[in-house]
Structures are given as C-alpha cells and as structure tokens.
Residue frames relative to the residue before (quaternion, step in Angstrom):
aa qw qx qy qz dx dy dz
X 1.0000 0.0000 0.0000 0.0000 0.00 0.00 0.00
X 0.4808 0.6435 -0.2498 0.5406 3.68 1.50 -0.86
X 0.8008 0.1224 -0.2669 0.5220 3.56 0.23 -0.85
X 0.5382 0.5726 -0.4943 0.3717 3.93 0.64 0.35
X 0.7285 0.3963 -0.2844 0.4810 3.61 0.89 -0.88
X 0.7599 0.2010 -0.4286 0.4454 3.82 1.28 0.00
X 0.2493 0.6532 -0.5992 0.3899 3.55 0.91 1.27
X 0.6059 0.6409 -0.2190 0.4174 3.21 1.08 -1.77
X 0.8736 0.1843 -0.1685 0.4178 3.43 0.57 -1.12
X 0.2145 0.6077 -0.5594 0.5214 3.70 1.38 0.58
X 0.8784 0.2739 -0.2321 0.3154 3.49 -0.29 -1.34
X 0.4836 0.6591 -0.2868 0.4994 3.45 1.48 -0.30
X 0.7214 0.2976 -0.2540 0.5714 3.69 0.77 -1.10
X 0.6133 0.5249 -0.3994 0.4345 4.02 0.61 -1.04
X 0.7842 0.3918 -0.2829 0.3891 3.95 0.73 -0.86
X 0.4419 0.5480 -0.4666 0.5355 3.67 1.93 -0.12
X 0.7359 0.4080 -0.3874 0.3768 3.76 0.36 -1.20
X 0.7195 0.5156 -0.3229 0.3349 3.83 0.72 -0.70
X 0.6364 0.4707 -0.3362 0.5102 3.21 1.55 -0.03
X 0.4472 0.6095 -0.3991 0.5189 3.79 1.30 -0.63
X 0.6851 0.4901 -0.3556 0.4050 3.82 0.58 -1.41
X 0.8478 0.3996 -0.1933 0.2901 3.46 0.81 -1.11
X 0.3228 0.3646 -0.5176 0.7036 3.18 1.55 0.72
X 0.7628 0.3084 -0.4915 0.2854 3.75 -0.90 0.15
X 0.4925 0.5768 -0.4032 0.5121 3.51 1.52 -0.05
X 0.7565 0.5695 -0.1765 0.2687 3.32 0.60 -1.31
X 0.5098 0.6513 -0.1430 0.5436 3.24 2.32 -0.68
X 0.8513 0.2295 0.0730 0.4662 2.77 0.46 -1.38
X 0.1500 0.7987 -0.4427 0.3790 3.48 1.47 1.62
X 0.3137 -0.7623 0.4840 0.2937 3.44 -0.34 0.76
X 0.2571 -0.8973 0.3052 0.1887 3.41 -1.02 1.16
X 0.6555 -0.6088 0.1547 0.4192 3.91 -0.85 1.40
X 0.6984 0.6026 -0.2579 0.2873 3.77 0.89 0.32
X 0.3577 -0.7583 0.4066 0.3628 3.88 0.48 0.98
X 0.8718 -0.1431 0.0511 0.4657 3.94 0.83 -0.97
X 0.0667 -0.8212 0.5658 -0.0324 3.38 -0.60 1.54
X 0.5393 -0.5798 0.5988 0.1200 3.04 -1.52 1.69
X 0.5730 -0.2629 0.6285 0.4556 3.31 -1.81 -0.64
X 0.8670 0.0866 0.0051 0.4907 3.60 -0.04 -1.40
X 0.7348 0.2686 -0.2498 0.5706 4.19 0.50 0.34
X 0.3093 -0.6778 0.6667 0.0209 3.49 -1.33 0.78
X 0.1048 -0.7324 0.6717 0.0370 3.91 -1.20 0.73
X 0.2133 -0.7886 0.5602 0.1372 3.84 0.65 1.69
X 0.7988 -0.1282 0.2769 0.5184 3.51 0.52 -1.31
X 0.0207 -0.7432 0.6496 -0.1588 3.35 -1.75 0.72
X 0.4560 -0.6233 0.4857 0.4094 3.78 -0.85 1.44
X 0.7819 -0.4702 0.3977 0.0966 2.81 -2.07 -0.77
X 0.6404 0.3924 -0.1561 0.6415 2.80 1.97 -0.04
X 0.5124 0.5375 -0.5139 0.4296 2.91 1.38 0.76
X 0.4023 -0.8145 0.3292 0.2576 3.47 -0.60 0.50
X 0.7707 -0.1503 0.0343 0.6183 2.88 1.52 -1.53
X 0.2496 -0.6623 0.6684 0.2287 3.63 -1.14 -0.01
X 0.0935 -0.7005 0.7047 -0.0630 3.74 -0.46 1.22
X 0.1976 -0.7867 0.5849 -0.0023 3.91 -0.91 1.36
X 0.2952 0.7783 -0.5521 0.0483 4.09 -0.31 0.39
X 0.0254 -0.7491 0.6580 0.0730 3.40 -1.10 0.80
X 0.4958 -0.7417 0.4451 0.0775 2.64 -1.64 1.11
X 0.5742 -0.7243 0.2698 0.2702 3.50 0.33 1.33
X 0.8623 0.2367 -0.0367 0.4462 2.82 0.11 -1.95
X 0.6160 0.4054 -0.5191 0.4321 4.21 0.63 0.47
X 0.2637 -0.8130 0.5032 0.1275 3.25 -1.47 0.64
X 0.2832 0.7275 -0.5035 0.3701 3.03 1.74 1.48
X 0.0979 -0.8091 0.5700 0.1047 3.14 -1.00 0.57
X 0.2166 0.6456 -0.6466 0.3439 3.04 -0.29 2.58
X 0.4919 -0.6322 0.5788 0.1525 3.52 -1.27 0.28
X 0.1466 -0.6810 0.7066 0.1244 3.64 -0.63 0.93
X 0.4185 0.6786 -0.6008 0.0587 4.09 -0.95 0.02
X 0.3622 -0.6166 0.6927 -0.0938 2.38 -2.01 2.12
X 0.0293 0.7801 -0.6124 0.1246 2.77 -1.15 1.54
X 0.5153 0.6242 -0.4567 0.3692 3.32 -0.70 1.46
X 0.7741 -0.3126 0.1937 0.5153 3.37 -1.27 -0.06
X 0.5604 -0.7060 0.3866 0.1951 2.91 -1.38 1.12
X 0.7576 -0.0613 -0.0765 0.6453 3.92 1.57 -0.81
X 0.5941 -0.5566 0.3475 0.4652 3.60 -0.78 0.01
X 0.7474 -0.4426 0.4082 0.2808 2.90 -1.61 1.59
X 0.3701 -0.7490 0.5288 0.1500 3.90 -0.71 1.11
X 0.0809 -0.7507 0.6485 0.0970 3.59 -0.61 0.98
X 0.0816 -0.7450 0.6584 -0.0688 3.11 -1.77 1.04
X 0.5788 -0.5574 0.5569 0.2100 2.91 -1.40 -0.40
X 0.6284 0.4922 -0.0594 0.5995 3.10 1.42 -1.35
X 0.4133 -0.7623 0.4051 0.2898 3.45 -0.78 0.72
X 0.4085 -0.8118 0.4161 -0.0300 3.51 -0.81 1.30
X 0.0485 -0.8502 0.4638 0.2442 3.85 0.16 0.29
X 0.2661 0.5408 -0.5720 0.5563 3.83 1.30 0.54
X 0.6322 0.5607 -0.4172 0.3346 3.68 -0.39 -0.95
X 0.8046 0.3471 -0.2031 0.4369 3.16 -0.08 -1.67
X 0.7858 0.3241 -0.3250 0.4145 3.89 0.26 -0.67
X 0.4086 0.7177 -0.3541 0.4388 3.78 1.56 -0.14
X 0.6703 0.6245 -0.3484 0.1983 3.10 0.44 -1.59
X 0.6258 0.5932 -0.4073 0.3009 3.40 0.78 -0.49
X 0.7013 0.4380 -0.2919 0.4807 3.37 1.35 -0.55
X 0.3818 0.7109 -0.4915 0.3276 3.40 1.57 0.67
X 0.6157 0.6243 -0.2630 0.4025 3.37 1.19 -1.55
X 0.6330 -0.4599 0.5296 0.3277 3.30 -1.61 0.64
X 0.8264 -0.0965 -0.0390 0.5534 3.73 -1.08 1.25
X 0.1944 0.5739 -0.7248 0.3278 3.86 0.32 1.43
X 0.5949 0.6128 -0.5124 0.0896 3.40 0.27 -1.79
X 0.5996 -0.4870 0.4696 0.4275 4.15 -1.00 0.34
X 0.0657 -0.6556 0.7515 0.0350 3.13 -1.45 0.71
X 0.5500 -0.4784 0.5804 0.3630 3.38 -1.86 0.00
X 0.3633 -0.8051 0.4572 0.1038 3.46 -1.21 0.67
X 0.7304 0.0071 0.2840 0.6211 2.42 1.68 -1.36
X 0.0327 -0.7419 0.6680 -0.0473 4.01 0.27 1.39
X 0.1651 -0.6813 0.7058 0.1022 3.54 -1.11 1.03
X 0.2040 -0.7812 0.5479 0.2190 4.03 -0.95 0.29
X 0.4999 -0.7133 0.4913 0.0030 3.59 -0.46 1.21
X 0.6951 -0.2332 0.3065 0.6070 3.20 0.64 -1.54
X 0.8176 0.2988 -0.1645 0.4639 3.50 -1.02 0.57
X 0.2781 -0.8188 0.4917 0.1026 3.52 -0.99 0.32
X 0.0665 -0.7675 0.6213 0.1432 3.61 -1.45 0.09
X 0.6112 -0.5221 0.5276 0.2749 3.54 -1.17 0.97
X 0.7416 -0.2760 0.2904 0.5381 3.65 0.10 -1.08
X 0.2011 -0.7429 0.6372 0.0393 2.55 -1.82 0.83
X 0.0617 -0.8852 0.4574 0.0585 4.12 -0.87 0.91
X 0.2454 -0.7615 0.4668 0.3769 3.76 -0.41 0.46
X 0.2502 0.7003 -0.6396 -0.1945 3.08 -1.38 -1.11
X 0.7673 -0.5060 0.2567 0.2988 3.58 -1.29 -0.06
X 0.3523 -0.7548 0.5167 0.1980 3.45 0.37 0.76
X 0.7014 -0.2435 0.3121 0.5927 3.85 0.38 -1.79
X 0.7564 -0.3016 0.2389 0.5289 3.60 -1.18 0.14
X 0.8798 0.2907 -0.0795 0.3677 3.60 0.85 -1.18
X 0.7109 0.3008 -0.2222 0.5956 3.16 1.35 -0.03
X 0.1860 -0.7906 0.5563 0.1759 3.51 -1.20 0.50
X 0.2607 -0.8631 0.4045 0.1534 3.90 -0.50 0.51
X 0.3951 -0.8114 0.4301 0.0226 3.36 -0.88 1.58
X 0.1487 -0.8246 0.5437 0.0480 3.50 -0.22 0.78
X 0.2259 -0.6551 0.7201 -0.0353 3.59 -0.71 1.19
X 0.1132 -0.7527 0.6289 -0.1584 3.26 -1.22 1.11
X 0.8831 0.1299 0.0944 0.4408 3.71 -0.83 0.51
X 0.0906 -0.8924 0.3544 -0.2643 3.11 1.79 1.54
X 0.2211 0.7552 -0.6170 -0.0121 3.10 -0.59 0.97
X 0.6922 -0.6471 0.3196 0.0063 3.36 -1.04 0.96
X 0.5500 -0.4997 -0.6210 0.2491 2.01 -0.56 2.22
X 0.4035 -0.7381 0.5321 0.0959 3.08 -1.33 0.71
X 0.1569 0.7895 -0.5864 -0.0902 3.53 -1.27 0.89
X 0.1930 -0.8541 0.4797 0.0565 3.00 -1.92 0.86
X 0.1696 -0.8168 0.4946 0.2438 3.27 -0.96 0.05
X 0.1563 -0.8385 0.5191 0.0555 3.46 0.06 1.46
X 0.1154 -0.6968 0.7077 0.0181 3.85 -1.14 0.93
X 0.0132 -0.7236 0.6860 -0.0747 2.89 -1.60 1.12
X 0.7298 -0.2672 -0.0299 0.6286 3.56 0.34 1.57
X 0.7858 -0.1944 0.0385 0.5859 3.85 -0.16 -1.51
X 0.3179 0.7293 -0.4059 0.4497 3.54 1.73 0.36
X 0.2508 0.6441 -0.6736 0.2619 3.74 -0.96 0.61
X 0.1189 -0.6627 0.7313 -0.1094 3.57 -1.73 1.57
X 0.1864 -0.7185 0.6646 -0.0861 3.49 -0.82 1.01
X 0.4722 0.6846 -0.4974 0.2466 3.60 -0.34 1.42
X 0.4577 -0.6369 0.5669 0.2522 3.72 -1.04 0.96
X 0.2582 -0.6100 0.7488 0.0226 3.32 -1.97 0.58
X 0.3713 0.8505 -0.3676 -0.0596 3.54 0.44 0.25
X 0.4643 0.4298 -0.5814 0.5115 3.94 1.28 1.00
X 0.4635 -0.3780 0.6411 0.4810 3.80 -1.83 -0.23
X 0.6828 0.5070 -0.5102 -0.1280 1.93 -2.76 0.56
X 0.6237 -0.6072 0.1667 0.4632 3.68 0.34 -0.85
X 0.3401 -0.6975 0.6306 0.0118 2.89 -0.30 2.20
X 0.1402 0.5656 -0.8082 -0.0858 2.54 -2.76 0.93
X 0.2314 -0.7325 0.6395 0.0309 3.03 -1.46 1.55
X 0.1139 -0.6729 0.7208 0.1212 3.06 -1.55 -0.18
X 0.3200 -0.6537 0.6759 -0.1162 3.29 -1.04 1.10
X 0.2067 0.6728 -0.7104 0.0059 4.14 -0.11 0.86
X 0.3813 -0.6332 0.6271 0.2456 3.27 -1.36 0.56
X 0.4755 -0.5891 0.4573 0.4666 4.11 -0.85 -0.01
X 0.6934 -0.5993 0.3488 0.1959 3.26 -1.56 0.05
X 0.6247 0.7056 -0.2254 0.2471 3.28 1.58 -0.68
C-alpha cells in the first residue's frame, strides 16, 4: 500500500512539474519577426540585406511611402586591391542600381507605385494610395524583405543592401 501511495505521488508531482515546464516553454518562444516597431514589423529578410531603417513622419497625414533601396555607402576607391570592388561593380554601371522585381501584397494595398534615382547607389520607391496596414514582400533578384506597416501615414524606409 506504501509503494502505491508513493507511486501515486511520483506521478502526481512528475506530471505537475511537466506541465509547469510547458507553460515556461510556451512564454518564452522566440518570436517569428527579426524587428518590431510600435507601428511596423520586419517578418524577414535575405542575407545580403543589411539593414531595414523604419521612420514615420508624425505630423503629415499623407499616406505614401518613401523607400530607398540600395547600397548602403559608396563603393570604396583605392589603389590597393579591394574585394567589395570587384563583386560591386555591377552597381557601378549606368542603370545596375537594384530594383524590385517583384512586390507581392500580403495585406493592404497601394494605388501606384514609381521609381527613379535617388543617388548613384540608391534608387527611390514611391508608394502611393496607402492603404492601411499594409504588407509586403518585395524581391529583388535573390534579395527579398518581408515587412508590415500597420498605422497611416508617411513612411520612410531604407533598405541597404551589403557591400560584397
């Protein structure tokens, strides 16, 4: 009878602690998003992106997107021989600079969208006709950024790709 009531409570305490663990697992899950704003989320992004920089602009109550996408500083010139150089170079040429290939919409919508040339290294995206909140996944060849917008108004991003 002795070893039945402390069988009884072996399995009684071992099935309290295995449940306690699994609420402390469940807490303390890592969560599916690399960087989260107050108002914008960054789900995912390749490897050669470097950074995603988010800013909104309080006080207008347009609702358009500014996003720069491209190299993060100018391509280093030298003298000395450089391995940035040699795999850069494509974004030396006239209309290399990255472009979007493909913008998938998730959630939310936009009226139009226009490029044009920001600087030698970056090119600037114009989101129009914002609708709230809005995700995307934007691809640029093996490049691709997955992030929500989800208050109104007037967003600037930046998008730097690495140097290499």
């Amino acid at each position: 009878m002795k070893n039945l009531l402390f069988l009884f409570v072996l399995l009684a305490f071992t099935s309290t602690t295995a449940s306690s663990n699994n609420n402390v697992n469940a807490n303390s899950l890592p969560s599916d998003t690399l960087k989260k704003g107050k108002n914008y989320f960054l789900f995912n992004k390749s490897k050669n992106v470097e950074s995603v920089d988010f800013r909104k602009n309080k006080k207008s109550k347009d609702n358009i997107i500014y996003l720069r996408f491209g190299l993060a500083s100018p391509i280093p010139t030298s003298n000395a021989v450089n391995a940035t150089v040699i795999s850069s170079k494509r974004y030396k040429e006239d209309g290399s600079l990255p472009v979007f290939d493909k913008i998938d919409i998730l959630k939310g919508k936009y009226a139009d969208v226009v490029m044009s040339k920001h600087s030698k290294i970056k090119n600037l995206f114009l989101f129009s006709g914002v609708e709230f909140p809005l995700r995307l996944k934007l691809h640029s060849d093996k490049e691709f950024i997955d992030l929500e917008l989800t208050e109104a108004g007037e967003w600037n991003i930046e998008i730097n790709l690495e140097n290499n």
